[in-house]
N, C-alpha and C positions, 0 to 999 in steps of 0.2 A: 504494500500500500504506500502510496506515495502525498505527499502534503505541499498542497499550497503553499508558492513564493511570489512575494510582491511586485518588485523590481519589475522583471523581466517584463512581464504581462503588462503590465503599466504601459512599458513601453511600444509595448505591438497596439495597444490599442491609439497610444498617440502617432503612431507611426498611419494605422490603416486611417483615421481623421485625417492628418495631413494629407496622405495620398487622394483622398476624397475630396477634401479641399480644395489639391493645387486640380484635380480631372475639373473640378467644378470652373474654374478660372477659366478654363480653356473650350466652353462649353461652345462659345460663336465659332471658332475657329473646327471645331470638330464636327459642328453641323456642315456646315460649308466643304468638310471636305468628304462626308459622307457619301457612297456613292449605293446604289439600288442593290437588292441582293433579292434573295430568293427566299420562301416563309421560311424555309428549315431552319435560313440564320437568323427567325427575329422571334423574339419574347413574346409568348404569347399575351393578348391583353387579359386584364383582369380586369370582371365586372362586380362592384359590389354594391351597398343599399346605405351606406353611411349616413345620407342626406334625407334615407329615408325613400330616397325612390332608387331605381337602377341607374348606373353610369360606371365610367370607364374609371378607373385608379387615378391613374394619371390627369381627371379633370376634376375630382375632387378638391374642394380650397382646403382641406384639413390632412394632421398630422395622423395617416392611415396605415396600416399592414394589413395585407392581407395574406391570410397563411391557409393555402388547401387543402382539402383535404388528404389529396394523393402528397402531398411533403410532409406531411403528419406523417403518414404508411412509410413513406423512404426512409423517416426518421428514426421509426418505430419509437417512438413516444406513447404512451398508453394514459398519463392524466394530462388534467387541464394546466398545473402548475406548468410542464413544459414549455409554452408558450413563451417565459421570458426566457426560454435561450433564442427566439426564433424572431422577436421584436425587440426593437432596439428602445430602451429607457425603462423595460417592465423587469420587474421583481414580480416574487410570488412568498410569502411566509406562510410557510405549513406547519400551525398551531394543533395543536389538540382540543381546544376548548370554543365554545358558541361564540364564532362571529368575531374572534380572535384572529383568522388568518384571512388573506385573502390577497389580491391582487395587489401591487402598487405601481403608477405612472407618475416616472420623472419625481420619483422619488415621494410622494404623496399617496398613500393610502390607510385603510381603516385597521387597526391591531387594539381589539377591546374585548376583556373580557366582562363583555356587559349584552343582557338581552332588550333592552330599550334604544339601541343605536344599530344604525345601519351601515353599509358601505360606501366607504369616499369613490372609487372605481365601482360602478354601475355593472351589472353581468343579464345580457338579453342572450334570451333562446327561443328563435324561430318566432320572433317580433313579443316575446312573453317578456315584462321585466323580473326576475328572480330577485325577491326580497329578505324571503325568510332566511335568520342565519343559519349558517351550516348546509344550506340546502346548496348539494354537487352544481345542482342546472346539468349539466349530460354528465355522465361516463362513462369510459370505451370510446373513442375515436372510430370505431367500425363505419359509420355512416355520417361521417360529417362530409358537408359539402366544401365550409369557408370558415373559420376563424377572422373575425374585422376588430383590432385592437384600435379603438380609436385614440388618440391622447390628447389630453388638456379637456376643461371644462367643455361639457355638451348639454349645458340645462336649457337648451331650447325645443332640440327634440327627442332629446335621450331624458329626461329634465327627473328625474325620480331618484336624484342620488346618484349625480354624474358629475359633481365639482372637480373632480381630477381626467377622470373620461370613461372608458365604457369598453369592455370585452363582448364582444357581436358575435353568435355561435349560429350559423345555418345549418340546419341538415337539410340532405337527400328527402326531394320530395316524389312522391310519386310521376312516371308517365304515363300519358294515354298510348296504347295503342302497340306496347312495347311490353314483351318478356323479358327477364333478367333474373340474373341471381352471382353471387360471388359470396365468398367466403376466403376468410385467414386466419391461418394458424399458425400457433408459435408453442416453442418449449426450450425454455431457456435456464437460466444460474439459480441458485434454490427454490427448483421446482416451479417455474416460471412456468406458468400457463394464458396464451391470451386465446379465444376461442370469437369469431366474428364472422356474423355472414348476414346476407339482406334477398330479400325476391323480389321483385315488381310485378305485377300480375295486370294486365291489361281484362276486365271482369267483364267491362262492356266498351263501346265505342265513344260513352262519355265519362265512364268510371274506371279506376284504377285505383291498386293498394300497394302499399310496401311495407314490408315485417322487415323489420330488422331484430339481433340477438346477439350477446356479446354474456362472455364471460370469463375474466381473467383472476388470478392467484398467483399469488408469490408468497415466498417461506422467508421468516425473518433472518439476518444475520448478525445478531446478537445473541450472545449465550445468555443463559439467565442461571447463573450456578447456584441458585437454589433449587429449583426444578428442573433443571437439567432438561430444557427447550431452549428455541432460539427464540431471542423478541423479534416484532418488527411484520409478524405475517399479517399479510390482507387479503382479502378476496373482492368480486363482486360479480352481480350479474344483473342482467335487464333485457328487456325488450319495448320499441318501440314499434306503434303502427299509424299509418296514412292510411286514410282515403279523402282521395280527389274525386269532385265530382264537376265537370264542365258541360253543360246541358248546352252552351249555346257559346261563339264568342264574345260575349259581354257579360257575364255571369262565371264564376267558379267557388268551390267550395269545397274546403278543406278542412278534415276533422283529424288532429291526431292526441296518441293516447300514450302513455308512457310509464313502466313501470320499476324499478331501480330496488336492490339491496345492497347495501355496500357494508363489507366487517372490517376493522381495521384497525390494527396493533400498532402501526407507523404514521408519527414517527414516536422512537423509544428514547424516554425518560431515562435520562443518565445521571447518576450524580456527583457533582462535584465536589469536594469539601470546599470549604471558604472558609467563613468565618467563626463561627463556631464550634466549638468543643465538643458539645452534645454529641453531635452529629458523626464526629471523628470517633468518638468511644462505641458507637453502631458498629462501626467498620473493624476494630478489633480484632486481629490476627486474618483479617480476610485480603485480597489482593484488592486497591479500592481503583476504581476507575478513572483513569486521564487518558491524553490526547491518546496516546499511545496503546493503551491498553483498554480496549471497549469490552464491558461486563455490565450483566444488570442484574440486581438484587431485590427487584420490586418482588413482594412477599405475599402480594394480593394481585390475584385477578383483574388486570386492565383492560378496555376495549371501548370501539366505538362500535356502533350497529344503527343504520342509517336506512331507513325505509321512506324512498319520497314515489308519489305515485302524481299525475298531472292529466288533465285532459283540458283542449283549445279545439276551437272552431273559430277559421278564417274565412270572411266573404268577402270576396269582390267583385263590383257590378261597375260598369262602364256607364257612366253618362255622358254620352257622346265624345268625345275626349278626354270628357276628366273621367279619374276612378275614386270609387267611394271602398273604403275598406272599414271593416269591421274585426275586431279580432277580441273574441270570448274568452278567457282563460279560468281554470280552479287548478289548485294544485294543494297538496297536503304531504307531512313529512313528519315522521317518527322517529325521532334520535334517541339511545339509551347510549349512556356514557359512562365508565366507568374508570376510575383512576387510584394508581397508588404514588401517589405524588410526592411521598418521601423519597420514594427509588431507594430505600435503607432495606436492610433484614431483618428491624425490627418494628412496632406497630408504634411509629411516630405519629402519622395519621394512618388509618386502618385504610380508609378509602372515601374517595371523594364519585358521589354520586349525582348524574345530573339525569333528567328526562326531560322532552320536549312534544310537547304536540304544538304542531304547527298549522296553520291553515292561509291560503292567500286566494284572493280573486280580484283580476284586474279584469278594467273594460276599456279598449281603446279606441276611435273612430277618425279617420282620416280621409280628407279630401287630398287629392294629386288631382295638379293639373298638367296638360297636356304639355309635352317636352318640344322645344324647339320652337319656342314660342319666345319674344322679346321680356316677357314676364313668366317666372315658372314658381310655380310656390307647391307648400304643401301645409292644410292647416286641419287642425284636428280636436279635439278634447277626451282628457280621459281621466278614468276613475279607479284607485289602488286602494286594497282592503288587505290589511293582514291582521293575525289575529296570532301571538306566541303565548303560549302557557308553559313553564318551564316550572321543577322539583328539584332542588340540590340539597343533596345532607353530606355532608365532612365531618366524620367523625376519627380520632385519636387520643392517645396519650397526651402527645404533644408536650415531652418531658411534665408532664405532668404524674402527681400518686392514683388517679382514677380517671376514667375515660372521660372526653372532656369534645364540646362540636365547637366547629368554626358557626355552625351555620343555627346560633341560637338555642342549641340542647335540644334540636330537631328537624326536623323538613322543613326548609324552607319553598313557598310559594310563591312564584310569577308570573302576573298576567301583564302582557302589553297589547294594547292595541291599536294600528296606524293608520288611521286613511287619508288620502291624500286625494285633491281635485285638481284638473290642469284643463288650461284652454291656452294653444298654442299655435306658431305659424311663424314659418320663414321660408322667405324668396328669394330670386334672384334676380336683377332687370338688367337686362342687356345695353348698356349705355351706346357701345360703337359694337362693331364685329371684333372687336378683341377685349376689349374692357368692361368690366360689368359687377354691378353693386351687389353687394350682399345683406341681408337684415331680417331680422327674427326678435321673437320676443314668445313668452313666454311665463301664463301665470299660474301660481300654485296656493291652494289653500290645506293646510297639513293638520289634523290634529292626531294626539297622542294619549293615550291615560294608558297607566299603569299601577298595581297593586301588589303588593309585598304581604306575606301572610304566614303565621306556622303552624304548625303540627308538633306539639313536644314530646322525643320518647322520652320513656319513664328512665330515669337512672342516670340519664346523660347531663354533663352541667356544662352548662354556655361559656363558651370562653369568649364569645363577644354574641351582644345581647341583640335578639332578633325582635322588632315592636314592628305589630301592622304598619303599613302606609297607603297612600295613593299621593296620587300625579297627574298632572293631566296639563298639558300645553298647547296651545295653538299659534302658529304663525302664517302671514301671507306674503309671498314674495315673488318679483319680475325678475327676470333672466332674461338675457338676450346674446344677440352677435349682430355686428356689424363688421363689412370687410371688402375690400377689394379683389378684383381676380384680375389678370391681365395676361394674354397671349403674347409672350414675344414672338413664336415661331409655328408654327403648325403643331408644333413637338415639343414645345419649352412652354409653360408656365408657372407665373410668380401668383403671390396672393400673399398679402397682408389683415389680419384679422384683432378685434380686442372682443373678447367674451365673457361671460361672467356663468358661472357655476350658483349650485345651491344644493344643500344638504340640510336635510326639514331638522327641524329641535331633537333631541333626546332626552327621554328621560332615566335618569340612573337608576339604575335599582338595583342594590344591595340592603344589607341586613338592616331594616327598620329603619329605611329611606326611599325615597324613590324625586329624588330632586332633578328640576328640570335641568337642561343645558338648552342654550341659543342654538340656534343654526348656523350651519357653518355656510361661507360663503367665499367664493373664489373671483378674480379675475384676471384675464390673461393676455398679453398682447404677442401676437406670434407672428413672425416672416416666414415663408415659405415658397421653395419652386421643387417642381417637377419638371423632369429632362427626358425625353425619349431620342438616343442618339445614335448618330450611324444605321438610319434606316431600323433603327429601334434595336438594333443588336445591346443596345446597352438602355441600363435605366439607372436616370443618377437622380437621387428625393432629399431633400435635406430641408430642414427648421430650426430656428431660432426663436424661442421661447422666454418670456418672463411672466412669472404667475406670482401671486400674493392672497394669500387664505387669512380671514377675520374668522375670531372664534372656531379655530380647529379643534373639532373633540377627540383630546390626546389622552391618553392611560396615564393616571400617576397612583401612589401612592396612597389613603387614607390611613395615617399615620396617630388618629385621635382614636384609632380603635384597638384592643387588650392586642390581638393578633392584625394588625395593617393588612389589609385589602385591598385590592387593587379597585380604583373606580376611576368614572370620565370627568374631565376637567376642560372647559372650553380654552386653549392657548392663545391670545389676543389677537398673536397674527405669525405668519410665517412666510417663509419666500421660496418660490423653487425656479433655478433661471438654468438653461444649458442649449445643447444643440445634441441635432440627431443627424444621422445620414445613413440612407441609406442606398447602396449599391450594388446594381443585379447585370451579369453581361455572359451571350452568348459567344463564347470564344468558338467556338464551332459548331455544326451541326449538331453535334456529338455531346458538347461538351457546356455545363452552362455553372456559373459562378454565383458567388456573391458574398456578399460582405455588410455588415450593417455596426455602428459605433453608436453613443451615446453618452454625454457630459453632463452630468446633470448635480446640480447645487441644491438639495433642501435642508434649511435651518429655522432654526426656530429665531424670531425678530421679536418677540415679548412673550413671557411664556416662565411663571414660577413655579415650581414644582418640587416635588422631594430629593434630599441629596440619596445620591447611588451609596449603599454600605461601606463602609470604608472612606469614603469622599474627606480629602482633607476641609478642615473649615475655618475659611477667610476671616482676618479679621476688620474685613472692609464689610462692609452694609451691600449687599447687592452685588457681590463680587463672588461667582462660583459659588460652594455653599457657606452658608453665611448661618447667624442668627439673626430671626428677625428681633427687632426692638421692640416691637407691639404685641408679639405672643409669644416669645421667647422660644419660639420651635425651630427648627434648624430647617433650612429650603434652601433651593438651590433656584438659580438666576441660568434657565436654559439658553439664553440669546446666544446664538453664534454656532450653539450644537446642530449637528448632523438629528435630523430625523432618523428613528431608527428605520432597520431592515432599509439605509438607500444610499446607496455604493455611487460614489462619484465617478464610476466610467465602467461604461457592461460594452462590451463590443461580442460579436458572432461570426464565427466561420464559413462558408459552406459552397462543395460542389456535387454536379450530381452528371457523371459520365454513365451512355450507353451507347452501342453499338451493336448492327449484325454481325455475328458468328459464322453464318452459314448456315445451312442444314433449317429454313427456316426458325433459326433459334439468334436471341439477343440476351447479351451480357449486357449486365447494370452495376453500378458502385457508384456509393453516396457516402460520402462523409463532411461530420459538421463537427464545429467546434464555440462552445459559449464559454464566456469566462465575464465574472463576476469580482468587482473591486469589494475590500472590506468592507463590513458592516458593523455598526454599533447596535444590537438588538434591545438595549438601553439606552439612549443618549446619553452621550460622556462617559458610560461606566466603560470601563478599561476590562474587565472581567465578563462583561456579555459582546464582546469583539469577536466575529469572524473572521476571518484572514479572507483574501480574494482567492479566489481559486478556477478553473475549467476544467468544463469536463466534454470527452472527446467517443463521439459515435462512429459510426461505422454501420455499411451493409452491403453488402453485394450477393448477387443473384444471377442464373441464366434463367429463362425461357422461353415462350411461343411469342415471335415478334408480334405477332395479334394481341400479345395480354390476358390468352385466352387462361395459361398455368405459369406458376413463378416459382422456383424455389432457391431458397438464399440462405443465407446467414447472416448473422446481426450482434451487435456488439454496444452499449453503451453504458458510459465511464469506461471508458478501456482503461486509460491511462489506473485506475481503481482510486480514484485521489477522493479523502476523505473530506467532509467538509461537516458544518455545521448548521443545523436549521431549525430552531432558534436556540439563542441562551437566554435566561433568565437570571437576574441576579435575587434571591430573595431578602425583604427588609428583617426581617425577624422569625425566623433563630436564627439566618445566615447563612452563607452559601451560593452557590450558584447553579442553578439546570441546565443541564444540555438535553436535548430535543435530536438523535440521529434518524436519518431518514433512510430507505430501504434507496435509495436514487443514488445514496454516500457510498456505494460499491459497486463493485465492477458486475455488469450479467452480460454473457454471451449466449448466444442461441441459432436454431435453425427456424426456418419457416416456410408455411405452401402459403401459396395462392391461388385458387381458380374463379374464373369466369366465365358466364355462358350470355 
C-alpha cells in the first residue's frame, strides 16, 4: 500500500492549468488554422437539459459536465461519490450519519449532522428534486443515460436548495418501437460482485417499457480482531421501471417506479487515540490503530440498511410550439442505522441508534417555449413537501460507574416538516445574431416546524438532558440571474453571469431544542467560454468564479452541554473564488483524451465557533482561539480557514483508446486518473487533515466491433494508495475518528458485456 505525497501532485496539477491556459491564448490562431476533417476525428456533441430545456454543451452560459453514461461503464465506477474524480471542483464526503455527507462544489457544501437542514449542492433525478437526507437518489450506474454537474448557484430553476449548484442524474428512458436488452457483469477484489442488465420492450406502436436491475457487493477490508470478520462490507440491489406512452405527436407520458435496498458497513470507524487517557487504557496490551496499521475493534454491531422506494409520472403536451410539462413525484425511504462509535473493545458507548421514516412529494409545472425564437424562456411553478421522523438513542458507560445516554436517559424523537412554494422563469433575448441577454428570477415561500420528544428507558441516567420542543420558521425569498452570452466564432463562446442562490431556514434539532437558523444565501459572478477547435477535434471550457455565502449553516460544536454535541450555527459569511478548465481532444480516430483542473478558495470571512481540542489559546480577543470577555468560554475566530472537506486544487486524468483487431473483433483501454489536494475535515484542526492523494483506474477489453459482447478487465486504485474519508476530531473525552472507505484499496477484476 502506498501513501499520498504533496509536492509532486501539486505540481502536475499547476502544470496541466498552465498548459490549458497558455492552449486557451492561442484559441484565434488555432481556429484559423483549423482545417475540415472527417466525423471519426470530431467529438461527439453532447446534448443536455441544464436550462431546463435540450441544447448543445457547448451553448450553454453555465459552468456544466457532462458525464455519460457509457464513461461511467469505461470507468467502472459503481456509486455516485465517483463523480468528483470525473468533474472538475466536486468533492464528495462519505459520512455515516443523516444528511452529514454529501456533494460539494468549488469547495461549498452541506456536512451536518442534523435532520432539520438540507443540502447546499441540490441532487435531481429524472427532473425529481431529492430532498430527504440520506436518500441515495439512484444506485448502480446500470442505466444511466447522463450525469449534469452543474456548478455555482442555480436558484432560478434548480431553486430548492441549489446555492452552490446541482448534481443532474438522467436515466435511460424507454423507446417506441424498439427491442433491446444488455447486461454487465463483474467479479472483482473481496468478492466484488456488480450484476446489471435493462430490456426495452416495444408492447404496442404507442407504448413501451424498460426494466432495468442491478445488484452489486463487496466484502470489507478491514479486520475487526474481535470477531475475527472484515469491516467495510456492502451490498445493494434495485430495480427500476418505465412506461412511455405517446398516443399522438403532441402528447407523451411517462410513469416510472423504482425500488432500492442498500446495506452498508462502509465507511469503517477507526480509532485514533488523541487526547485522552481513558481511551488509551481501552486499548491495553492490544495493537491500537494508525496510519499504518488498519484494525477495528468496534464490539457492537454497526450498519446502515437503507430502503427508498419512488414513483413519478411525466406529461407533456405541445401547445402549438410551446410544451407544457407536468411532473408528479412520491417517494418514501426507510433508514435503520446502527453504530459503535467508540471503535474501542470496550462499552464506552454501547451503540448509537438512529431510525428514519421519510416521506416526500413534489409537484412541478413548466411552460417551454419554442427554441429559435428571438425570445426563448421557460416558466413554471412548483410545490415541495417533505415530511422526516427520525429515533436516536446513544447509550454507554461513557467512563462512567453505571450506564448512562447521550440522548436524554432514552429515545429521543424527530419530526421535521418542509414545504416549500416556487413560481419561476428565465429567458433568453437575442439582442444581434451573436449576442444575447440572459434573466430569470425566481420566488420561494418555505416553511419548516419541527418537534423534539422522548421516550425514557427505565434505569438509564441522562448524561445531557433531553426537554420537548418545537420550531417552526418561515421565510420568503427572490433569486435570480442575469448575464450575457456572446459568439465570437461559430465555435467559441464567452458568457458572463452574476447569480444569486438560496437555501430555505433550518431548524436545529437536538436534545431539548429545536432553534431556528436563517437561510443561507449565495451570490456569484462568473466568466466563462466555450471552445470547439480544429473542426471540433478539441474542446477547451474554462470559468472564473467569485461567490460569497450570508448565513452558511456550518457544524460547530454545542459546548454548554455535560457531553458537547454537534449542532448548526449560521456563519455570517464566506467566500469561494477559483477557476476550472476543462479539456477534451481527439488525437485520432482511435484515440481521445482529456484533462480537467480546478482552483478553488473556500474560507470562512466571519464565522465564530468552537476551538479544535488541543487549539493553543491567544491571548488576543478575536485572535484564533481566544477567550471571550462576555462568557468567559473559549471560541475560536474561523476567518481565513479553509472550509472543510475543500482541497485547493483537484485536477483528472483521462484516455480512452480502441481499435479493430480483425476477425470482426475490437480492443479497448481506458485509463483515468483523479487526484485530490489536502483537506481539513475540521477547519484549522491539524488532526482531522487528509493528505492529497490519487487514485488510478484502468480497463481494457476485446470484443464484437458491433458492441454486440465485451469482455475485459478492470482495475481501480491500482496504485492501492490509502486515503482518508472523513476525520473527526472529538470535543470530549478526546480523540480523533477516522472514517476508511472500501474505495481506500486496491480491487481488480474481470467482466462480460452483452447486447442484443
Amino acid at each position: 500500500m502506498t501513501f499520498p505525497c504533496g509536492s509532486g501532485a501539486q505540481r502536475r496539477a499547476l502544470m496541466i492549468l498552465a498548459l490549458a491556459s497558455s492552449a486557451l491564448t492561442s484559441l484565434p490562431l488555432a481556429a484559423a488554422a483549423a482545417t475540415p476533417t472527417d466525423e471519426s476525428l470530431q467529438i461527439s456533441e453532447v446534448v443536455v437539459t441544464a436550462t431546463r430545456r435540450e441544447a448543445r454543451l457547448q451553448d450553454v452560459p453555465l459552468a456544466v459536465t457532462a458525464v455519460s453514461g457509457e464513461e461511467l461503464r469505461r470507468s467502472n465506477y459503481t456509486a455516485l461519490a465517483d463523480v468528483q474524480y470525473l468533474a472538475p471542483g466536486v468533492t464528495f464526503s462519505s459520512e455515516p450519519a443523516a444528511n452529514a455527507g454529501g456533494f460539494q462544489i468549488r469547495g461549498v457544501g452541506t456536512q451536518a449532522y442534523n435532520y432539520g437542514t438540507e443540502q447546499t449542492v441540490g441532487m435531481v433525478v429524472d427532473d425529481v428534486v431529492i430532498g430527504m437526507p440520506r436518500d441515495p437518489g439512484v444506485a448502480g450506474f446500470g442505466d444511466i443515460e447522463r450525469i449534469e454537474v452543474l456548478r455555482g448557484p442555480q436558484g432560478t430553476l434548480f431553486g430548492k436548495n441549489s446555492s452552490a449548484g446541482v448534481v443532474a442524474i438522467t436515466t435511460v428512458s424507454p423507446k417506441l418501437g424498439q427491442f433491446g436488452a444488455n447486461a454487465h457483469l463483474a467479479y472483482g477484489s473481496r468478492e466484488e460482485v456488480v450484476t446489471q442488465a435493462a430490456v426495452n420492450l416495444p408492447l404496442t406502436e404507442t407504448l413501451a417499457a424498460r426494466i432495468s436491475a442491478f445488484y452489486q457487493k463487496q466484502d470489507g477490508a478491514i479486520p475487526n480482531l474481535l470477531n475475527d470478520w472484515r469491516a467495510g462490507d456492502r451490498n445493494g440491489r434495485g430495480v427500476y421501471a418505465k412506461l412511455l406512452w405517446e398516443p399522438n405527436d403532441r402528447f407523451s407520458f411517462q410513469v416510472a417506479a423504482q425500488q432500492q435496498r442498500l446495506f452498508s458497513r462502509d465507511p469503517v470507524l477507526v480509532q485514533s487515540l488523541g487526547f485522552n487517557p481513558l481511551f488509551a487504557a481501552a486499548f491495553t496490551g492490544l495493537p491500537t490503530p494508525a496510519p499504518d496499521r488498519l484494525v477495528s475493534y468496534q464490539n457492537d454491531p454497526y450498519y446502515a440498511l437503507t430502503r427508498v422506494s419512488g414513483l413519478s409520472g411525466k406529461a407533456t403536451y405541445k401547445l402549438g410550439d410551446y410544451s407544457l410539462t407536468s411532473v408528479t413525484a412520491y417517494r418514501r425511504m426507510r433508514l435503520q442505522q446502527r453504530g459503535d462509535v467508540d471503535a474501542a473493545p470496550v462499552n464506552i458507548m454501547d451503540y448509537f441508534l438512529t431510525s428514519n421514516w421519510d416521506e416526500q412529494f413534489t409537484q412541478e409545472f413548466r411552460l417551454t417555449s419554442p427554441a429559435g425564437e428571438r425570445l426563448e424562456y421557460v416558466a413554471g411553478a412548483y410545490y415541495y413537501d417533505v415530511d422526516v421522523r427520525a429515533d436516536e438513542t446513544a447509550i454507554g458507560y461513557f467512563f462512567q460507574p453505571v450506564r448512562v445516554s447521550l440522548t436524554g436517559g432514552g429515545t429521543n424523537h424527530y419530526k421535521v416538516r418542509t414545504r416549500s412554494t416556487a413560481l419561476f422563469g428565465q429567458g433568453t433575448y437575442r439582442l444581434t445574431d451573436d449576442l444575447r441577454l440572459i434573466g430569470g428570477l425566481r420566488y420561494t415561500h418555505d416553511q419548516i416546524s419541527a418537534n423534539v420528544d422522548i421516550t425514557p428507558i427505565p434505569g438509564i441516567i441522562p448524561l445531557n438532558i433531553t426537554v420537548p420542543a418545537t420550531g417552526k420558521v418561515e421565510h420568503d425569498n427572490i433569486s435570480g440571474r442575469v448575464g450575457f452570452q456572446y459568439d465570437f466564432a461559430p465555435d467559441v463562446m464567452a458568457y458572463a453571469s452574476y447569480a444569486t442562490g438560496y437555501k430555505g431556514p433550518s431548524v436545529n434539532v437536538i436534545q431539548g431544542q429545536a432553534r431556528s437558523l436563517k437561510p443561507e444565501t449565495s451570490e456569484s459572478y462568473e466568466l466563462g467560454l466555450k471552445s470547439s477547435l480544429l473542426d471540433r477535434r478539441v474542446i477547451l471550457n474554462t470559468a472564473l468564479y467569485w461567490s460569497t455565502y450570508k448565513d452558511f449553516q456550518a457544524q460547530t460544536y454545542d459546548t454548554t452541554l455535560t457531553f458537547p454535541t454537534l449542532i448548526l450555527a449560521n456563519a455570517g459569511e464566506l467566500r469561494s473564488r477559483g477557476v476550472e478548465v476543462e479539456l477534451t481532444g481527439k488525437v485520432t480516430s482511435n484515440l481521445t483524451v482529456s484533462a480537467n483542473g480546478a482552483f478553488s478558495e473556500a474560507t470562512y470571512r466571519d464565522f465564530t465557533s468552537t476551538c479544535y481540542p488541543g487549539e493553543p489559546i491567544s491571548a488576543q480577543v478575536g485572535v484564533g482561539c481566544y477567550v471571550d470577555p462576555r462568557t468567559g468560554a473559549q471560541v475560536a475566530n474561523m476567518a481565513g480557514r479553509r472550509l472543510p472537506n475543500s482541497p485547493k486544487w483537484t485536477y483528472s486524468i483521462g484516455a480512452n483508446y480502441s481499435r479493430p483487431v480483425g476477425n470482426g473483433l475490437e480492443f479497448d483501454l481506458n485509463a483515468n486518473w483523479g487526484w485530490r489536494g489536502a483537506v481539513f475535515n475540521r477547519a484549522g484542526d491539524p488532526t482531522t487533515k487528509t493528505p492529497d492523494y490519487g487514485l488510478l483506474g484502468m480497463s481494457a477489453g476485446i470484443g464484437d466491433e458491433d458492441g454486440r459482447w465485451r469482455v475485459g478487465v478492470y482495475g481501480r486504485n491500482l496504485l492501492d494508495t490509502l486515503f482518508v474519508s472523513p476525520v473527526h476530531s472529538v470535543a470530549d473525552p478526546g480523540g480523533f475518528n477516522r472514517f476508511i472507505s472500501n474505495e481506500a484499496f486496491r480491487t481488480v477484476g474481470v467482466s462480460l458485456d452483452v447486447r442484443y
